[in-house]
PyMOL Python script that loads the backbone (N, CA, C, O; Angstrom):
from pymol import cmd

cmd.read_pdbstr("""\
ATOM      1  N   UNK A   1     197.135  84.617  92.610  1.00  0.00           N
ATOM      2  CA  UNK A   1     195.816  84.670  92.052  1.00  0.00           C
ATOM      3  C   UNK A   1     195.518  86.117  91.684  1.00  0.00           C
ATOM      4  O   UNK A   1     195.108  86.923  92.519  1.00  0.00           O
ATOM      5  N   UNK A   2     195.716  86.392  90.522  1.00  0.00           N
ATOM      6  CA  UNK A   2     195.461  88.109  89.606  1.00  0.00           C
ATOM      7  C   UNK A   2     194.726  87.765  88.970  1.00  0.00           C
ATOM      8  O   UNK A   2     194.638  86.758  88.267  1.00  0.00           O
ATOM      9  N   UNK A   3     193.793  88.985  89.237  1.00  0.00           N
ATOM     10  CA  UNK A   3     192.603  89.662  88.477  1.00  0.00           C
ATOM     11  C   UNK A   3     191.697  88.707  88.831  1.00  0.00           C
ATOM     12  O   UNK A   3     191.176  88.507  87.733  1.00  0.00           O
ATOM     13  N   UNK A   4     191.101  87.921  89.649  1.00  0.00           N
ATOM     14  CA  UNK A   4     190.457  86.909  89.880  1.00  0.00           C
ATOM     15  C   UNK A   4     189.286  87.052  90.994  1.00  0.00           C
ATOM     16  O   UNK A   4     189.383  88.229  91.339  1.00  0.00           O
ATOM     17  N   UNK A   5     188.118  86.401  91.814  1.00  0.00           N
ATOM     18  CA  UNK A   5     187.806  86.486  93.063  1.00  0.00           C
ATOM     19  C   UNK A   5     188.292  85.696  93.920  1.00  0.00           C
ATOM     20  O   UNK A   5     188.119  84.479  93.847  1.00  0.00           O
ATOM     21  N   UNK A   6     189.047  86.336  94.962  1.00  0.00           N
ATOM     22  CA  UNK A   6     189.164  85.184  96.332  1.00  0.00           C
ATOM     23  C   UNK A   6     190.223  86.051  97.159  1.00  0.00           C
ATOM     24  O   UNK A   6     190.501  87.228  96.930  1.00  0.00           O
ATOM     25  N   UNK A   7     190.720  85.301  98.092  1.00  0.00           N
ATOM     26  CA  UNK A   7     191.211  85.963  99.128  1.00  0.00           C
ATOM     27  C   UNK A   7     192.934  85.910  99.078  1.00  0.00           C
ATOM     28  O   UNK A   7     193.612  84.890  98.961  1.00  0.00           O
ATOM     29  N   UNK A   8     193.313  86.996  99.174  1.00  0.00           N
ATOM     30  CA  UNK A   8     195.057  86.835  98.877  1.00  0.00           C
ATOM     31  C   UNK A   8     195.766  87.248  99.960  1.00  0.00           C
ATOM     32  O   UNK A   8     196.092  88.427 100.100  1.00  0.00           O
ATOM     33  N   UNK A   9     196.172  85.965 101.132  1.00  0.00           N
ATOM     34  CA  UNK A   9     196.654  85.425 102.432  1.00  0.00           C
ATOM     35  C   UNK A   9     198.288  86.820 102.456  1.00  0.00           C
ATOM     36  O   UNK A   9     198.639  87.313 103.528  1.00  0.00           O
ATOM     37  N   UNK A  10     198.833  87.096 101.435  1.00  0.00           N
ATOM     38  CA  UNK A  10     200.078  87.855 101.213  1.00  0.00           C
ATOM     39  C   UNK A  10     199.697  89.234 101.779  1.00  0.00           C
ATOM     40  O   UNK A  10     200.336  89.838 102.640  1.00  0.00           O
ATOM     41  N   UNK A  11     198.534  89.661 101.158  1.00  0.00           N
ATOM     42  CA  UNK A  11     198.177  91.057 101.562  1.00  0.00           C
ATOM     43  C   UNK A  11     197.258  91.827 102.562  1.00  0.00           C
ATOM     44  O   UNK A  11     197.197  92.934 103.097  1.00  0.00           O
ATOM     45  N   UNK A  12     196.350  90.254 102.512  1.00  0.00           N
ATOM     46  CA  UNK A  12     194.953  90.527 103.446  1.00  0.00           C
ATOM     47  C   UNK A  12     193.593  91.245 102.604  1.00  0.00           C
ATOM     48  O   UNK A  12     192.719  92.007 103.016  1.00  0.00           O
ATOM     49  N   UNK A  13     193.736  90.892 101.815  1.00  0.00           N
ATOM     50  CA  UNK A  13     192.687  91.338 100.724  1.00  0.00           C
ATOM     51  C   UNK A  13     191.726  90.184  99.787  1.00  0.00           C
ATOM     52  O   UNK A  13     191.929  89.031  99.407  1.00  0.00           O
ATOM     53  N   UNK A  14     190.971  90.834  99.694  1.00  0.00           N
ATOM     54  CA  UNK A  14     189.367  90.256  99.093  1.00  0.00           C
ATOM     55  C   UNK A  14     189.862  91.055  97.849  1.00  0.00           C
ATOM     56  O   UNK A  14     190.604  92.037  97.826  1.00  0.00           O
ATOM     57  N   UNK A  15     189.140  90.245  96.602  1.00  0.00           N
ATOM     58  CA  UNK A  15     189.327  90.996  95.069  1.00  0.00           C
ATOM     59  C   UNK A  15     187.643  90.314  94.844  1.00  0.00           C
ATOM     60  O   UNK A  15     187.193  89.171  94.928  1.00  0.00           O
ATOM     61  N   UNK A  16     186.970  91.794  94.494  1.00  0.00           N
ATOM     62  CA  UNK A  16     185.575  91.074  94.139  1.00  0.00           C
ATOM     63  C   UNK A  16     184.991  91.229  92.695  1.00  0.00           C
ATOM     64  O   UNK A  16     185.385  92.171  92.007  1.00  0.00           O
ATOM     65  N   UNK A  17     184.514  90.772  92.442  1.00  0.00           N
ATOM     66  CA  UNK A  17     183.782  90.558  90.878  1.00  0.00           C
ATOM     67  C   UNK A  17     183.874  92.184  90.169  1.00  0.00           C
ATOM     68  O   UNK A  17     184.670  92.654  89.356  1.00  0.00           O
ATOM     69  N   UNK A  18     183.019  92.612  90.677  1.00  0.00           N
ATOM     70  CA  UNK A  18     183.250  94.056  90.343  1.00  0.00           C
ATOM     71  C   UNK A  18     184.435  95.214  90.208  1.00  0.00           C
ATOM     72  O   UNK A  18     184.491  96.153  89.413  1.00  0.00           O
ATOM     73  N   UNK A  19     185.488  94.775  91.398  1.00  0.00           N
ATOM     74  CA  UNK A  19     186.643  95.433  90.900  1.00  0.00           C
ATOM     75  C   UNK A  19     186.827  96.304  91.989  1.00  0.00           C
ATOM     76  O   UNK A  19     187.760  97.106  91.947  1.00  0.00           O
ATOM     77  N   UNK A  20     186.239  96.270  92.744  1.00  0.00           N
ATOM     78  CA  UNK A  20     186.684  96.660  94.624  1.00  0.00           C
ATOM     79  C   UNK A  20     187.529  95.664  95.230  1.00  0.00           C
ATOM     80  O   UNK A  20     187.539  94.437  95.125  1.00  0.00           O
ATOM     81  N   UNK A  21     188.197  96.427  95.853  1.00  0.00           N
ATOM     82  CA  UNK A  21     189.205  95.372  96.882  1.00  0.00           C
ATOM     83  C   UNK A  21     188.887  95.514  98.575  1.00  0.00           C
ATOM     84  O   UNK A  21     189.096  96.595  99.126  1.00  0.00           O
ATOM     85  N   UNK A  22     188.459  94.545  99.211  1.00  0.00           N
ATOM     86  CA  UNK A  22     188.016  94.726 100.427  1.00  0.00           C
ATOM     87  C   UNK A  22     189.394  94.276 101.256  1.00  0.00           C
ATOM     88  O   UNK A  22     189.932  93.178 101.112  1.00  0.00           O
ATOM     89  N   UNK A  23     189.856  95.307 102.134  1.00  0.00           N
ATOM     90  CA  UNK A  23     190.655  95.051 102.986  1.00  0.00           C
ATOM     91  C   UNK A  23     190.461  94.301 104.179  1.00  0.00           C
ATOM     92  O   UNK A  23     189.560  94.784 104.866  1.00  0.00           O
ATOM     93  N   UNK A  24     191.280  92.741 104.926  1.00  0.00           N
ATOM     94  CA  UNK A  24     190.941  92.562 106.033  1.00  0.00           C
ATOM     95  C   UNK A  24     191.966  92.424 106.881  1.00  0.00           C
ATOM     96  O   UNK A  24     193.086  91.977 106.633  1.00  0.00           O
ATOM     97  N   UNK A  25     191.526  92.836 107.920  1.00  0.00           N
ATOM     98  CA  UNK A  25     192.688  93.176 109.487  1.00  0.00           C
ATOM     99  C   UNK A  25     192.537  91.928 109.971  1.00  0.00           C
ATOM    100  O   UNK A  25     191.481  91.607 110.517  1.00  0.00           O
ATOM    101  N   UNK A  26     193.916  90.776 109.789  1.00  0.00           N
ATOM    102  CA  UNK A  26     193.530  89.878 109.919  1.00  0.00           C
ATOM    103  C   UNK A  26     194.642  89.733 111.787  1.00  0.00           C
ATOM    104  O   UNK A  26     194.654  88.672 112.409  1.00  0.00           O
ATOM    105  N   UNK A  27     195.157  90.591 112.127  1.00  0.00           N
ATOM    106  CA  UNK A  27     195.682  90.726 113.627  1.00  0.00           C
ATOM    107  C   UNK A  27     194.665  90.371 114.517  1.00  0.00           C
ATOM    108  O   UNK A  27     193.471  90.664 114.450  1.00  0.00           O
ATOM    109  N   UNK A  28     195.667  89.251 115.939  1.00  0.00           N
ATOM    110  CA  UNK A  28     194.666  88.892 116.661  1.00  0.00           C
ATOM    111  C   UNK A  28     194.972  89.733 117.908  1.00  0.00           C
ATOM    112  O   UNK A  28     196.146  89.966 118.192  1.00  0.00           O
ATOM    113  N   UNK A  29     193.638  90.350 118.911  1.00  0.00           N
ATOM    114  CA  UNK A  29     193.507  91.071 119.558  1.00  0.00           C
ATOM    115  C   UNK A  29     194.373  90.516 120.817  1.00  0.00           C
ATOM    116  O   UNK A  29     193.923  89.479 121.304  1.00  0.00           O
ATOM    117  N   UNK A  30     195.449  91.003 121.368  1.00  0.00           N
ATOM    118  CA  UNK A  30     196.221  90.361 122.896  1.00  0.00           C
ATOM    119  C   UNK A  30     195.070  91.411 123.784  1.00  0.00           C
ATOM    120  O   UNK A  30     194.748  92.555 123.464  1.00  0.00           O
ATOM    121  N   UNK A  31     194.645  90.711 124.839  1.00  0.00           N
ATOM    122  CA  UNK A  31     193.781  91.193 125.684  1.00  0.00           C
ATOM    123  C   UNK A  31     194.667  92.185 126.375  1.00  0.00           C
ATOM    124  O   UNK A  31     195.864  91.904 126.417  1.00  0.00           O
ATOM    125  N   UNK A  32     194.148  93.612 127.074  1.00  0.00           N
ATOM    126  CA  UNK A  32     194.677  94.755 127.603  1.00  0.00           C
ATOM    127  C   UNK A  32     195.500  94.279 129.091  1.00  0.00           C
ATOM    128  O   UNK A  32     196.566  94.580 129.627  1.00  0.00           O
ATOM    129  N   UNK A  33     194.424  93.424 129.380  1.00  0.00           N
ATOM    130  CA  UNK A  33     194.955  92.634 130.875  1.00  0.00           C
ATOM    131  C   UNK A  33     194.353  92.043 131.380  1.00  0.00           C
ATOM    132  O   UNK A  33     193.220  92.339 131.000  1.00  0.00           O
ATOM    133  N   UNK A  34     194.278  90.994 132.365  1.00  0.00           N
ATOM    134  CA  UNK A  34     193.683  89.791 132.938  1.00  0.00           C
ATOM    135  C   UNK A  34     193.454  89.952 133.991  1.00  0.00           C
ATOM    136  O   UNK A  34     194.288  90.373 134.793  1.00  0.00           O
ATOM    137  N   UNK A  35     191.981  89.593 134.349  1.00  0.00           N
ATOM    138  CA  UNK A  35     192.097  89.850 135.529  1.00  0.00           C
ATOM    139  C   UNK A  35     191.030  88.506 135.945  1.00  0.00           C
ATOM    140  O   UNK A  35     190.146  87.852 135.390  1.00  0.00           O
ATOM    141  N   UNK A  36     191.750  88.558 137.336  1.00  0.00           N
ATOM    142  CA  UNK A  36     191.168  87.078 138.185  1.00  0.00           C
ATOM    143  C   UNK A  36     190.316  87.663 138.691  1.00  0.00           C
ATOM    144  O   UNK A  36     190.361  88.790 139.184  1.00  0.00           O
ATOM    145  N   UNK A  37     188.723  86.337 138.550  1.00  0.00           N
ATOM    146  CA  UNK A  37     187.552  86.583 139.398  1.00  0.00           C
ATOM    147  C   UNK A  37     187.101  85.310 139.954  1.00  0.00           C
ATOM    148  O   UNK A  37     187.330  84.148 139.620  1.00  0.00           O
ATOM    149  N   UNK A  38     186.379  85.843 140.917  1.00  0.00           N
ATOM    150  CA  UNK A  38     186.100  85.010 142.369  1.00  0.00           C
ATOM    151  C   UNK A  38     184.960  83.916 141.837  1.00  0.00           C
ATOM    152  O   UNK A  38     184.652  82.912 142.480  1.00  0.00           O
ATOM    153  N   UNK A  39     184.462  84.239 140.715  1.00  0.00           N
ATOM    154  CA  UNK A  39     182.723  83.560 140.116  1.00  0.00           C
ATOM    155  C   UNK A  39     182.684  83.806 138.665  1.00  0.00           C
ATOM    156  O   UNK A  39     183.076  84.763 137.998  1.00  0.00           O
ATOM    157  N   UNK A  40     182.272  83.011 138.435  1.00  0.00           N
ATOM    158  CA  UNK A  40     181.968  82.729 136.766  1.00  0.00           C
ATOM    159  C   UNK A  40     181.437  84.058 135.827  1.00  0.00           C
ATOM    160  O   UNK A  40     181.761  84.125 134.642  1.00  0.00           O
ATOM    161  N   UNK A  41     180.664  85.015 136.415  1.00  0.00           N
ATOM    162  CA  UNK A  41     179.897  85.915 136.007  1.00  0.00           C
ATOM    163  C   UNK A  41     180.704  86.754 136.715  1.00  0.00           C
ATOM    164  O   UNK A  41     181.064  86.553 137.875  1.00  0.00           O
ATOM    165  N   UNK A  42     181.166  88.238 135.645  1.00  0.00           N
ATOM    166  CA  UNK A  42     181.455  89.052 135.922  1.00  0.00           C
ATOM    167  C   UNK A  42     180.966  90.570 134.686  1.00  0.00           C
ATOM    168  O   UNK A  42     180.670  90.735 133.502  1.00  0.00           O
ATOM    169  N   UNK A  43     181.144  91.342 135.895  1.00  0.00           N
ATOM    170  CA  UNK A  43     180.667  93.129 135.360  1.00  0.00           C
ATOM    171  C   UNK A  43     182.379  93.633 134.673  1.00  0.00           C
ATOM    172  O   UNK A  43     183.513  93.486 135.129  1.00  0.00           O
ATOM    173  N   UNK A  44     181.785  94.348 133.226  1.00  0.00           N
ATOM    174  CA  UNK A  44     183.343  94.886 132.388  1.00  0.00           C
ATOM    175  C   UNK A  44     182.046  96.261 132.290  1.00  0.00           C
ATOM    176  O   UNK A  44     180.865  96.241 131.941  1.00  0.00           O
ATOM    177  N   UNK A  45     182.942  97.350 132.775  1.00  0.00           N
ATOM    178  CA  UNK A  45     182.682  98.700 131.976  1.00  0.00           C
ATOM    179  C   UNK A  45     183.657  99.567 131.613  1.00  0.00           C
ATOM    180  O   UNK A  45     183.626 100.793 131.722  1.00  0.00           O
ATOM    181  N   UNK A  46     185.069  98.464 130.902  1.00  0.00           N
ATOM    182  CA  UNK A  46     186.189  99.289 130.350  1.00  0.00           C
ATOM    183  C   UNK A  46     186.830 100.034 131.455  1.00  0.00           C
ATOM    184  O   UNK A  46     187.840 100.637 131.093  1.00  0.00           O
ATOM    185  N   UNK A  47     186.457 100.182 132.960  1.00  0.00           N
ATOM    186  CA  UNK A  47     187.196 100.887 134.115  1.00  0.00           C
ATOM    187  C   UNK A  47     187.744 102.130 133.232  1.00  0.00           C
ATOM    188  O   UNK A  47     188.902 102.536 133.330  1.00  0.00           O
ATOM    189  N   UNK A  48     187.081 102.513 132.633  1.00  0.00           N
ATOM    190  CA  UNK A  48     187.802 104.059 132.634  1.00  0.00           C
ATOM    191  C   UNK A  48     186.959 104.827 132.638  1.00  0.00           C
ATOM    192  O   UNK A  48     187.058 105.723 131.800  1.00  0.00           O
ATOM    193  N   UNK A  49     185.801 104.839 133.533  1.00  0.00           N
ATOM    194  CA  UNK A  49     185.230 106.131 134.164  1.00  0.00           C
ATOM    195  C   UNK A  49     184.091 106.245 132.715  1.00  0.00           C
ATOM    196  O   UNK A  49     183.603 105.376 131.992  1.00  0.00           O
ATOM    197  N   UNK A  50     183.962 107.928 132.741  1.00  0.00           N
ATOM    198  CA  UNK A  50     183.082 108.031 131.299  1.00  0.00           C
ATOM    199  C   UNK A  50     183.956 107.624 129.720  1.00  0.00           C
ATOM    200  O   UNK A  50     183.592 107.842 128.565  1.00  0.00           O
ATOM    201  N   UNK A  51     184.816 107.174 130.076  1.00  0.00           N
ATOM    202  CA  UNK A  51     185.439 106.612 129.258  1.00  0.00           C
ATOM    203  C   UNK A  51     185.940 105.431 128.410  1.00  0.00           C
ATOM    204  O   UNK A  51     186.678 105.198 127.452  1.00  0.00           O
ATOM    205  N   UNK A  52     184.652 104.450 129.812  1.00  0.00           N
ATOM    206  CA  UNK A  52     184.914 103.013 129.147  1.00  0.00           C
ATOM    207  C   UNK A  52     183.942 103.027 128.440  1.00  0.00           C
ATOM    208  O   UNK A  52     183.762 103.836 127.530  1.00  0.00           O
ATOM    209  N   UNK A  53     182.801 101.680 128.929  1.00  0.00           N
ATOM    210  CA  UNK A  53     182.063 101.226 127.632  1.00  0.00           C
ATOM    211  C   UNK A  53     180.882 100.894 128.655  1.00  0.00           C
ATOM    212  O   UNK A  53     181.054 100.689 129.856  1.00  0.00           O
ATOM    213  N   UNK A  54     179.546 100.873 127.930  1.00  0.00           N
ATOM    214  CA  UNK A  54     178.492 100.309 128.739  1.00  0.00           C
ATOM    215  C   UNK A  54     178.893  99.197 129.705  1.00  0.00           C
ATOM    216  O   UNK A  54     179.885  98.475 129.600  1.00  0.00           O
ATOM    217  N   UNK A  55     177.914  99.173 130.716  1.00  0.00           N
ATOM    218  CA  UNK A  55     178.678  97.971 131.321  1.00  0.00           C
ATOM    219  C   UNK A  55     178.203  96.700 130.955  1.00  0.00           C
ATOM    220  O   UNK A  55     177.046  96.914 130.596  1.00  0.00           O
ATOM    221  N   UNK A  56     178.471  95.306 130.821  1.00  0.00           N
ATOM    222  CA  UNK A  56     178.078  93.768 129.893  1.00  0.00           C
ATOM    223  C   UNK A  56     178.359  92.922 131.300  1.00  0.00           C
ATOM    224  O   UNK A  56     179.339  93.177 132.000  1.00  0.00           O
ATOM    225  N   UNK A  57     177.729  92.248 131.521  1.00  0.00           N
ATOM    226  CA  UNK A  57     177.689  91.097 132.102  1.00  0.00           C
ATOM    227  C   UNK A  57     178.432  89.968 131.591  1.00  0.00           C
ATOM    228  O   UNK A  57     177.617  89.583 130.753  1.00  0.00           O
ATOM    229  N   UNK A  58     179.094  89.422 131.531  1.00  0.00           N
ATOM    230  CA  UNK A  58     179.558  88.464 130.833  1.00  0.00           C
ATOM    231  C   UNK A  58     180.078  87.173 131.455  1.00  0.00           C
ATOM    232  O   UNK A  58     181.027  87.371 132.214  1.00  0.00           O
ATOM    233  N   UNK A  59     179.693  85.872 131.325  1.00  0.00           N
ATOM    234  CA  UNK A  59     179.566  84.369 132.606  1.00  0.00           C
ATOM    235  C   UNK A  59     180.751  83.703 131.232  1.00  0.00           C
ATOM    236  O   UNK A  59     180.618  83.628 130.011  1.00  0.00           O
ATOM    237  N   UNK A  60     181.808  83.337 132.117  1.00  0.00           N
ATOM    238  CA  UNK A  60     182.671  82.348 131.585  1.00  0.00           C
ATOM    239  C   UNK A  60     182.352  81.250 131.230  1.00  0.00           C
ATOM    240  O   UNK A  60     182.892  80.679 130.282  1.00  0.00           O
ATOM    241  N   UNK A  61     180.774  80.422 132.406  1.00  0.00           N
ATOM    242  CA  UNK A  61     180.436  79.197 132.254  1.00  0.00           C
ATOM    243  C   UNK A  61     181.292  77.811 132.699  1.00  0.00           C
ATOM    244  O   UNK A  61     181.870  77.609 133.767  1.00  0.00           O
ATOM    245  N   UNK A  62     181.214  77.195 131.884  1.00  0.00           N
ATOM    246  CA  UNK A  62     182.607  76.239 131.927  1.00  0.00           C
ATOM    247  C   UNK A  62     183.869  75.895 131.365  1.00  0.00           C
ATOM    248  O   UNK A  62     184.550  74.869 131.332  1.00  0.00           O
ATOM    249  N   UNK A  63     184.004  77.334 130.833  1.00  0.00           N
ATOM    250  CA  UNK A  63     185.921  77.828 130.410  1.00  0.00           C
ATOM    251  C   UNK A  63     186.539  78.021 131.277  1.00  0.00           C
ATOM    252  O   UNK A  63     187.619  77.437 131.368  1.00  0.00           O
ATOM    253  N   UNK A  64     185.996  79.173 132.562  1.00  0.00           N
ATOM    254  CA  UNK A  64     186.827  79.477 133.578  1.00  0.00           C
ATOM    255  C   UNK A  64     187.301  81.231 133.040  1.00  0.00           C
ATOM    256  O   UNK A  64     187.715  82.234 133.621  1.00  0.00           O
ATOM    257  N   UNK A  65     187.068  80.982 132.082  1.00  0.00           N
ATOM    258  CA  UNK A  65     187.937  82.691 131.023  1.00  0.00           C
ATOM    259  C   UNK A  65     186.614  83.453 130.014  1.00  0.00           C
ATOM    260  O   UNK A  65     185.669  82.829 129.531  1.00  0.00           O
ATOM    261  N   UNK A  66     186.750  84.252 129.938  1.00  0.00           N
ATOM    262  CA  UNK A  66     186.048  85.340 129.163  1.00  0.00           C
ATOM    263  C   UNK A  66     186.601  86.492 128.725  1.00  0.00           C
ATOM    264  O   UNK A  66     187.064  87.265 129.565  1.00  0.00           O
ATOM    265  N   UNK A  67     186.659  86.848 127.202  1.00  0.00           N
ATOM    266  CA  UNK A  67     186.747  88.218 126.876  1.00  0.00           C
ATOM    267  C   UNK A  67     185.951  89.307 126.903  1.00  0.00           C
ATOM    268  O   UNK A  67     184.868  89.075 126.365  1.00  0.00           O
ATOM    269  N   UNK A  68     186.088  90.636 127.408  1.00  0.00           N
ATOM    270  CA  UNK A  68     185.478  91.150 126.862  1.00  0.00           C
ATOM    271  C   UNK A  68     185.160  91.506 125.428  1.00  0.00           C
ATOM    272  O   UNK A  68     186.275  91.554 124.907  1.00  0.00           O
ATOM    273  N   UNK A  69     184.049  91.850 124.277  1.00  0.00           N
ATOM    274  CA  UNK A  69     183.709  92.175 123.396  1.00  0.00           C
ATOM    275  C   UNK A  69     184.020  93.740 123.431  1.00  0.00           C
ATOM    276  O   UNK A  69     184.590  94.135 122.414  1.00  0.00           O
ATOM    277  N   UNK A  70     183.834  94.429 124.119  1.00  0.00           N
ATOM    278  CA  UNK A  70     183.882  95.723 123.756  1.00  0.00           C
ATOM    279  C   UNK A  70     185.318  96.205 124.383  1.00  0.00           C
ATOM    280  O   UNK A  70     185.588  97.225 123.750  1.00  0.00           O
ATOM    281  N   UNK A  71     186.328  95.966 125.290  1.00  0.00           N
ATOM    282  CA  UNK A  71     187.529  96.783 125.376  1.00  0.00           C
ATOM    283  C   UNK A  71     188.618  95.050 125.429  1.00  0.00           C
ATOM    284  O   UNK A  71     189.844  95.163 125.470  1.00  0.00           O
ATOM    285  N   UNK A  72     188.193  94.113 125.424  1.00  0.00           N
ATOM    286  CA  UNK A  72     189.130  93.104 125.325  1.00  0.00           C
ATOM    287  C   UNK A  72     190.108  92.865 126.476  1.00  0.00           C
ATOM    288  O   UNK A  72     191.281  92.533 126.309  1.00  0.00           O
ATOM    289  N   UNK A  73     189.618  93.032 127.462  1.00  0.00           N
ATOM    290  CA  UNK A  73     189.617  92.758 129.117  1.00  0.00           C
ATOM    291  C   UNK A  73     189.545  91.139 129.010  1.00  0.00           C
ATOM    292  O   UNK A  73     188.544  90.646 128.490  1.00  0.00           O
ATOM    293  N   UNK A  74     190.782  90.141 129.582  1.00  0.00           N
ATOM    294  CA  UNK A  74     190.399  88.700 130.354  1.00  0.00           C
ATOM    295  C   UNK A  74     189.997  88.488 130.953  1.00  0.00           C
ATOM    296  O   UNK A  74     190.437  89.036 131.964  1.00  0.00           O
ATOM    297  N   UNK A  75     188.987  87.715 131.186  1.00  0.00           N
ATOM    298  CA  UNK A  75     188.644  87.588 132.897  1.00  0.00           C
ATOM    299  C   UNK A  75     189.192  86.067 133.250  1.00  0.00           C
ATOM    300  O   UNK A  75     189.044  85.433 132.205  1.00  0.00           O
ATOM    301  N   UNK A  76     189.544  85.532 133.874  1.00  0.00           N
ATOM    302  CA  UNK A  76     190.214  84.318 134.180  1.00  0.00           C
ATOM    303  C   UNK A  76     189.549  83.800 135.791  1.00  0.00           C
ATOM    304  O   UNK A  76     189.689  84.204 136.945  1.00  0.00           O
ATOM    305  N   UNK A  77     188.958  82.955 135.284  1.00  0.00           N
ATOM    306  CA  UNK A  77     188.639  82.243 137.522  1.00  0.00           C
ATOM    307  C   UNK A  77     189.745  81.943 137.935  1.00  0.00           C
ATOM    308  O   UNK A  77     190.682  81.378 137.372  1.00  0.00           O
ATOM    309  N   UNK A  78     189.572  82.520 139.422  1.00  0.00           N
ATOM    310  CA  UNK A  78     190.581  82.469 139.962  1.00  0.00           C
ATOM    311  C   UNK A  78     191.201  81.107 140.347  1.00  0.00           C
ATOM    312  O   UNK A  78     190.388  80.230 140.637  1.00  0.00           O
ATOM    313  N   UNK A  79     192.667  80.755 140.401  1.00  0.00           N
ATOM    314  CA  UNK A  79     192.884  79.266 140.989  1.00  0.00           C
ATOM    315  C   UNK A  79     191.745  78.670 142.169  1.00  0.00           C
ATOM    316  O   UNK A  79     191.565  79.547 143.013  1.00  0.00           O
ATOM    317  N   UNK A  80     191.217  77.858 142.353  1.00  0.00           N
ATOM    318  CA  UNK A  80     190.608  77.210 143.274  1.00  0.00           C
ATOM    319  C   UNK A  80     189.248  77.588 143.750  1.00  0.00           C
ATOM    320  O   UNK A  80     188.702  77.102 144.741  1.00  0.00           O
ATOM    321  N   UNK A  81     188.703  78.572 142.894  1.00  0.00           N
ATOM    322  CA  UNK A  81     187.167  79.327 142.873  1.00  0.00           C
ATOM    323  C   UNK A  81     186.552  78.483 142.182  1.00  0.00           C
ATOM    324  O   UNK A  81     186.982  77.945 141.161  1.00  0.00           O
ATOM    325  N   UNK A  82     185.193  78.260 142.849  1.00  0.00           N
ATOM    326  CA  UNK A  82     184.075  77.264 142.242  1.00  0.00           C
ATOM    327  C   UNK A  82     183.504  78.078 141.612  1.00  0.00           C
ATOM    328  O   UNK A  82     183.163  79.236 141.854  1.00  0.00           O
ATOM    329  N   UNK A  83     183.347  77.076 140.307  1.00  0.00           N
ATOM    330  CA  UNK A  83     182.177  78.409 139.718  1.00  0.00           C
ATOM    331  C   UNK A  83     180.780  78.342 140.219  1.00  0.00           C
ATOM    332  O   UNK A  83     180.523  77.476 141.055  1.00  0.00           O
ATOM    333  N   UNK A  84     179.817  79.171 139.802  1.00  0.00           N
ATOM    334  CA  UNK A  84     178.679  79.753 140.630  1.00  0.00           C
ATOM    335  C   UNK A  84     178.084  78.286 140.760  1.00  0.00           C
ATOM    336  O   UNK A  84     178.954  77.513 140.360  1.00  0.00           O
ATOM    337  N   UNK A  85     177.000  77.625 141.141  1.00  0.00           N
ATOM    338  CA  UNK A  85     176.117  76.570 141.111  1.00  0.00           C
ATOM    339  C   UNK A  85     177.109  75.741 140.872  1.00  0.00           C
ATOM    340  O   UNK A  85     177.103  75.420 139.683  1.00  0.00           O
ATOM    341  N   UNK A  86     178.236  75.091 141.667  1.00  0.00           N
ATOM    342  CA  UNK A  86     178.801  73.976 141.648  1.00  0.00           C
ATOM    343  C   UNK A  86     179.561  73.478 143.484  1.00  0.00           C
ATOM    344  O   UNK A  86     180.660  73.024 143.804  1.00  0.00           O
ATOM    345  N   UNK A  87     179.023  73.642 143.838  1.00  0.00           N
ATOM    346  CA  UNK A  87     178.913  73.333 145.198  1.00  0.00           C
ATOM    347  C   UNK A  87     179.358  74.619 146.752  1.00  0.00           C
ATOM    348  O   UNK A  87     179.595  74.380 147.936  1.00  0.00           O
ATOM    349  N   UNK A  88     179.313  75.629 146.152  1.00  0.00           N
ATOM    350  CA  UNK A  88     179.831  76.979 147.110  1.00  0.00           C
ATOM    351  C   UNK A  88     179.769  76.623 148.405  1.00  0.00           C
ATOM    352  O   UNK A  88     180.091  77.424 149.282  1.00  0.00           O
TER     353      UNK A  88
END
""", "prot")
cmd.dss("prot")
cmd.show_as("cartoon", "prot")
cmd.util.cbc("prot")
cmd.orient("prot")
């Protein structure tokens, strides 16, 4: 598809009306590392000191797993951990 609008899967590129080409990073993020928690709701502040990231609250719910948004940390419940409000 040349000289046209739409998306070209070969390169990762947008071709727009006007004649800009928008680049997209279409790589999927592998999480840094996983880590098992005891409860559904858990604290991410990137663990690197003044170096991570605000800290986010973030509740798995009823996945059991959560990414972080800001450093891409797993969180995974642990084998045989109830999650919060399900019979502790």
């Amino acid at each position: 598809m040349r000289g046209g609008n739409g998306y070209h899967p070969q390169c990762g590129t947008v071709n727009r009306a006007a004649g800009s080409t928008i680049r997209i990073n279409m790589t999927v993020m592998t999480p840094l590392e996983t880590i098992e928690a005891d409860d559904t709701v858990v604290a991410c502040d990137g663990g690197n000191g003044p170096l991570g990231h605000p800290r986010v609250y973030l509740n798995m719910g009823d996945k059991g797993q959560i990414d972080c948004p800001y450093c891409g940390r797993h969180y995974v419940l642990k084998p045989g951990a109830r999650p919060a409000g399900h019979g502790h």
